[in-house]
TORMARVO-728085 format. One record per atom (N, C-alpha, C): residue number from 1; residue in three letters; atom name; x, y, z. Coordinates in nm, 3 decimals. Each point is the difference from the previous one (the first is absolute). Layout:
<atoms>
{atom NUM,ALA,CA,{X,Y,Z}}
...
</atoms>
This chain:
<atoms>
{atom 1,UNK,N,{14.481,9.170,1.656}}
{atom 1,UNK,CA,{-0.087,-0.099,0.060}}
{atom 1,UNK,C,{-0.123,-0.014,-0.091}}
{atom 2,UNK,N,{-0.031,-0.122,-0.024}}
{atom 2,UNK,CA,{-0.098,-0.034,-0.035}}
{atom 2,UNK,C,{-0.165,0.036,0.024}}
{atom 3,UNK,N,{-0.114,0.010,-0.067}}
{atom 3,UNK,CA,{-0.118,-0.085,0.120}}
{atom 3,UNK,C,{0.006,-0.129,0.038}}
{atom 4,UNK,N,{0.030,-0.053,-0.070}}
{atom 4,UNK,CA,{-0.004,-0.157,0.071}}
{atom 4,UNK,C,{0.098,-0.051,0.107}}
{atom 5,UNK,N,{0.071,0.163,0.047}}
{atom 5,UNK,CA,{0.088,-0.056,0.072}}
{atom 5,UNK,C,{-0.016,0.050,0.122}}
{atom 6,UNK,N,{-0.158,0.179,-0.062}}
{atom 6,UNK,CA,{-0.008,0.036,0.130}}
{atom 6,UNK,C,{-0.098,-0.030,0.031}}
{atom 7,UNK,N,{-0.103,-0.117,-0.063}}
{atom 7,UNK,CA,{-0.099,-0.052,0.027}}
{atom 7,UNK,C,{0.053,-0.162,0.100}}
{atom 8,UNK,N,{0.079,-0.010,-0.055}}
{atom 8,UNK,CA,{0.073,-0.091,0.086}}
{atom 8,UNK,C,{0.025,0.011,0.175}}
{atom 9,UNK,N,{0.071,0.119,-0.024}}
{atom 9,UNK,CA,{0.073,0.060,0.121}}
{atom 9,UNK,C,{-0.151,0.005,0.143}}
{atom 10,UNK,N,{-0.109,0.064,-0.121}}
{atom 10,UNK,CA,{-0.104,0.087,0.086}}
{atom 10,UNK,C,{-0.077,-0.180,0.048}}
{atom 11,UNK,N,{-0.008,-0.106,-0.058}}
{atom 11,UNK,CA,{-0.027,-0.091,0.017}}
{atom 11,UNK,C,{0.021,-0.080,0.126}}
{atom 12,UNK,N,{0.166,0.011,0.022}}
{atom 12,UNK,CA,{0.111,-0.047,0.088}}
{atom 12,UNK,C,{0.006,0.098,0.131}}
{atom 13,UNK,N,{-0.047,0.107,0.006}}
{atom 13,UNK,CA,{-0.041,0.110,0.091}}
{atom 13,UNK,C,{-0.162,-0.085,0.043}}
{atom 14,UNK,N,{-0.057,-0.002,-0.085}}
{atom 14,UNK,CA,{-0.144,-0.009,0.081}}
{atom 14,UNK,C,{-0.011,-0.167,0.031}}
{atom 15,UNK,N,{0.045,-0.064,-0.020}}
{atom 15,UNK,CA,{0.045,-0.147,0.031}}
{atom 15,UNK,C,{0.075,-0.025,0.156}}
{atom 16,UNK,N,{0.116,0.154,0.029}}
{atom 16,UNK,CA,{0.084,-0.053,0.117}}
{atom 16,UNK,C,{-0.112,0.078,0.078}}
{atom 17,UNK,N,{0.006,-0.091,0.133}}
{atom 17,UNK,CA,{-0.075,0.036,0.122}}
{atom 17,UNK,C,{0.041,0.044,0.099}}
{atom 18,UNK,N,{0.131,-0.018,0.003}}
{atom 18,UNK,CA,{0.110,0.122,0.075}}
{atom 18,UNK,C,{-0.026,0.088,0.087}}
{atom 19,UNK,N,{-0.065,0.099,-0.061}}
{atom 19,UNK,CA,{-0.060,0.118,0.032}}
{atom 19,UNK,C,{-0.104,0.008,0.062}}
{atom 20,UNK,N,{-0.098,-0.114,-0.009}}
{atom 20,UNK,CA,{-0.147,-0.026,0.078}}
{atom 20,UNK,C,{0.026,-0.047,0.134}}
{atom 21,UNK,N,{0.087,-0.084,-0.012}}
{atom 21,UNK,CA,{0.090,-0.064,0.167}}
{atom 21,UNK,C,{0.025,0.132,0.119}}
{atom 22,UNK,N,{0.058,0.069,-0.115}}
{atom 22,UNK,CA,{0.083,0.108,0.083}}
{atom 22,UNK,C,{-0.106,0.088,0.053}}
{atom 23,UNK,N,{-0.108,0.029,-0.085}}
{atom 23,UNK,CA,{-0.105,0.074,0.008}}
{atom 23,UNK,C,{-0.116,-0.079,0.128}}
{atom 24,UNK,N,{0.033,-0.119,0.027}}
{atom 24,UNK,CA,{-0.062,-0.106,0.075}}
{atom 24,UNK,C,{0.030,0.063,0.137}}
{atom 25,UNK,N,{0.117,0.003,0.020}}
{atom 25,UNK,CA,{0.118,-0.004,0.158}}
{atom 25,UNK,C,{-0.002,0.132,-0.009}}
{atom 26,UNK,N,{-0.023,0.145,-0.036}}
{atom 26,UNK,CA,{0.002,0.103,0.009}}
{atom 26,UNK,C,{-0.157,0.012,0.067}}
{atom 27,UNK,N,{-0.090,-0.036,-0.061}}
{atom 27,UNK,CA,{-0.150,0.027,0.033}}
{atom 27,UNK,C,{0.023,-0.076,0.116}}
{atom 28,UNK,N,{0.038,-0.125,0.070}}
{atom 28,UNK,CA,{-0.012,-0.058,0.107}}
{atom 28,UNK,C,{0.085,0.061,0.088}}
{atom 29,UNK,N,{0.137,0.047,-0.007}}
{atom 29,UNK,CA,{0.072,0.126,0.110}}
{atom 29,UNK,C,{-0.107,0.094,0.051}}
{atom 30,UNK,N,{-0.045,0.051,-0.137}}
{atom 30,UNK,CA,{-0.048,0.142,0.019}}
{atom 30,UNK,C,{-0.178,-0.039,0.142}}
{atom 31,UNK,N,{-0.030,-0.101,-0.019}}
{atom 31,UNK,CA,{-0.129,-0.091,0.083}}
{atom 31,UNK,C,{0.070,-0.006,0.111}}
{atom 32,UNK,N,{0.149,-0.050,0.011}}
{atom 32,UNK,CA,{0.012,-0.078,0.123}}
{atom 32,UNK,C,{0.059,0.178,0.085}}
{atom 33,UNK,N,{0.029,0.106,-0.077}}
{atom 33,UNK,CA,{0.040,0.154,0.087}}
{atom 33,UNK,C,{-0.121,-0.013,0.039}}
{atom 34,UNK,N,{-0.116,0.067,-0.094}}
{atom 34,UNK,CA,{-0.098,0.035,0.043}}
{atom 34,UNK,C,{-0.077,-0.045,0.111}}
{atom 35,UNK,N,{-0.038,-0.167,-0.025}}
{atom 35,UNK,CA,{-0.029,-0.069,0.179}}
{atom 35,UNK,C,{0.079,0.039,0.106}}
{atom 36,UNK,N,{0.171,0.019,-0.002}}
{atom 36,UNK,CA,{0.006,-0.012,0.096}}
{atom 36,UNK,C,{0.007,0.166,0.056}}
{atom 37,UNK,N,{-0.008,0.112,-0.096}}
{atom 37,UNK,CA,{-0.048,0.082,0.051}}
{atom 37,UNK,C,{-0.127,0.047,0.045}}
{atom 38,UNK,N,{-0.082,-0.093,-0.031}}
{atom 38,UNK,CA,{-0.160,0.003,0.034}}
{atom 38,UNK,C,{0.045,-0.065,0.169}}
{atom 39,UNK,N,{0.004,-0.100,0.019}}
{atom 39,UNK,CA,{0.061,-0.072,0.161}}
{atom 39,UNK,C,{0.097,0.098,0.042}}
{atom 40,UNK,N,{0.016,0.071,-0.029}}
{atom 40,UNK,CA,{0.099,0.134,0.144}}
{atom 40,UNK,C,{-0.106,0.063,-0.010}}
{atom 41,UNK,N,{-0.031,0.066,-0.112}}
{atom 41,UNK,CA,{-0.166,0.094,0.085}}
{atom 41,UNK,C,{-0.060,-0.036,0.101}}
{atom 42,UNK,N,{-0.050,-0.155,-0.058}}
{atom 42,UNK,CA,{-0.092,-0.069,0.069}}
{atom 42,UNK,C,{0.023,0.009,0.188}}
{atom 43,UNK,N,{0.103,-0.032,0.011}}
{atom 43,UNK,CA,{0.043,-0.047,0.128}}
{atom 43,UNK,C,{0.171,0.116,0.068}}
{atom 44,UNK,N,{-0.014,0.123,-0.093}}
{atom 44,UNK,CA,{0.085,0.076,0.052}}
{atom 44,UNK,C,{-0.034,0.115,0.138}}
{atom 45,UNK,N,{-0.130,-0.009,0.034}}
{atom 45,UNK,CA,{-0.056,0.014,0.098}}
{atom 45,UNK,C,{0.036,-0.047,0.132}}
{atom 46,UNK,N,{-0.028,-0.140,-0.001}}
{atom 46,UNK,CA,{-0.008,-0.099,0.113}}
{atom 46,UNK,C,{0.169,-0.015,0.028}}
{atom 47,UNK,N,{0.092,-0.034,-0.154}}
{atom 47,UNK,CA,{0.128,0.016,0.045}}
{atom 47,UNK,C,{0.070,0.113,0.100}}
{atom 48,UNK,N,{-0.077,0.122,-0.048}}
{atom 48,UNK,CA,{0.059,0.100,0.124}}
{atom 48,UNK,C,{-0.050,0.006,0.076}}
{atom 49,UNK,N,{-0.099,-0.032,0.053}}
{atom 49,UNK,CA,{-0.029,-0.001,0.145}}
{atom 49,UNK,C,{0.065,-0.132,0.062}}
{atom 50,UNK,N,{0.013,-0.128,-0.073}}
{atom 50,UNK,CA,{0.094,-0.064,0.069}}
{atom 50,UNK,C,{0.107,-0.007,0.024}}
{atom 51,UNK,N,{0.120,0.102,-0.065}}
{atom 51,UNK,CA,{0.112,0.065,-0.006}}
{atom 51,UNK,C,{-0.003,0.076,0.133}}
{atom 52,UNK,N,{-0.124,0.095,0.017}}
{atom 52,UNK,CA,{0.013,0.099,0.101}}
{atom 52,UNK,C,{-0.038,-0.096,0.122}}
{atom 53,UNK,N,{-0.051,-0.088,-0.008}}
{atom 53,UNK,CA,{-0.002,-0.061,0.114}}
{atom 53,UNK,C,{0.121,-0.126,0.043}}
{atom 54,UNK,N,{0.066,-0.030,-0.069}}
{atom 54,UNK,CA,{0.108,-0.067,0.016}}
{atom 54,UNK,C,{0.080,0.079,0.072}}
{atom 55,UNK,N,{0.027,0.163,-0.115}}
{atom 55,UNK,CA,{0.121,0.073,0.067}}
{atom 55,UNK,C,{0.006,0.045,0.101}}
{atom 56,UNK,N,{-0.190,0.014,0.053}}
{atom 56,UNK,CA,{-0.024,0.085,0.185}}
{atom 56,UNK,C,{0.047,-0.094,0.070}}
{atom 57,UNK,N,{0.004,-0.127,-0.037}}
{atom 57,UNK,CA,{-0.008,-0.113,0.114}}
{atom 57,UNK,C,{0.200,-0.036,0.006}}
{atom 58,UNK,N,{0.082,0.017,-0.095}}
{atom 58,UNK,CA,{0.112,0.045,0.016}}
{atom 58,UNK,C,{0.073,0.077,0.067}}
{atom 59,UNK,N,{-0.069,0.144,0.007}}
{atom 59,UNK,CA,{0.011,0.112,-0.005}}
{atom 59,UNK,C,{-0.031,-0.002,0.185}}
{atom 60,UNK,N,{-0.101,-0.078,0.036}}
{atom 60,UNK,CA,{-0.040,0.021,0.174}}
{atom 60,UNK,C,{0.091,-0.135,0.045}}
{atom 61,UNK,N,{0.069,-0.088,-0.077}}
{atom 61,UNK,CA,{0.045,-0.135,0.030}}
{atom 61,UNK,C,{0.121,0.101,0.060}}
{atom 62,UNK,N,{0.078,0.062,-0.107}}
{atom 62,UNK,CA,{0.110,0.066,0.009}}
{atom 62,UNK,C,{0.034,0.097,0.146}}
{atom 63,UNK,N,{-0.139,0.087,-0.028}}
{atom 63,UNK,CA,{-0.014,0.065,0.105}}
{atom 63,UNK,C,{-0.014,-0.065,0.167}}
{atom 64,UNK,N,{-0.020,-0.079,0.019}}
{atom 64,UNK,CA,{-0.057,-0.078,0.164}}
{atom 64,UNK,C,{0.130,-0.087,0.021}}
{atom 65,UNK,N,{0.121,0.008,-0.098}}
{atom 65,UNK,CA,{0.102,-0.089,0.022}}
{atom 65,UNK,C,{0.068,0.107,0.064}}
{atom 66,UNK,N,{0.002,0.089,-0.017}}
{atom 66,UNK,CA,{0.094,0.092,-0.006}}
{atom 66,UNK,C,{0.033,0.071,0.132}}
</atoms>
């Protein structure tokens, strides 16, 4: 191989953008985990107490049929 062929090559490497795309949609996954693990913190509280209160109200529905 040449230089002018690996000056070429290194040319045609820093020219394709390929890799910046990919590097685009990786950084934006990695944003869209992180929010939505920030929103279960946020509100993983209130979810279980409304869980536990759904399931008592099941739980005595069940019971008074019975």
């Amino acid at each position: 191989m040449t230089i002018e062929g690996l000056i070429g090559r290194v040319r045609d490497f820093l020219r394709d953008d390929a890799g910046l795309v990919t590097l685009e949609w990786v950084a934006l996954a990695a944003a869209v985990i992180v929010l939505a693990i920030g929103v279960i913190i946020v509100i993983q509280s209130q979810l279980n107490s409304a869980a536990s209160t759904v399931g008592s109200a099941l739980v005595s529905t069940v019971n008074s049929n019975s």
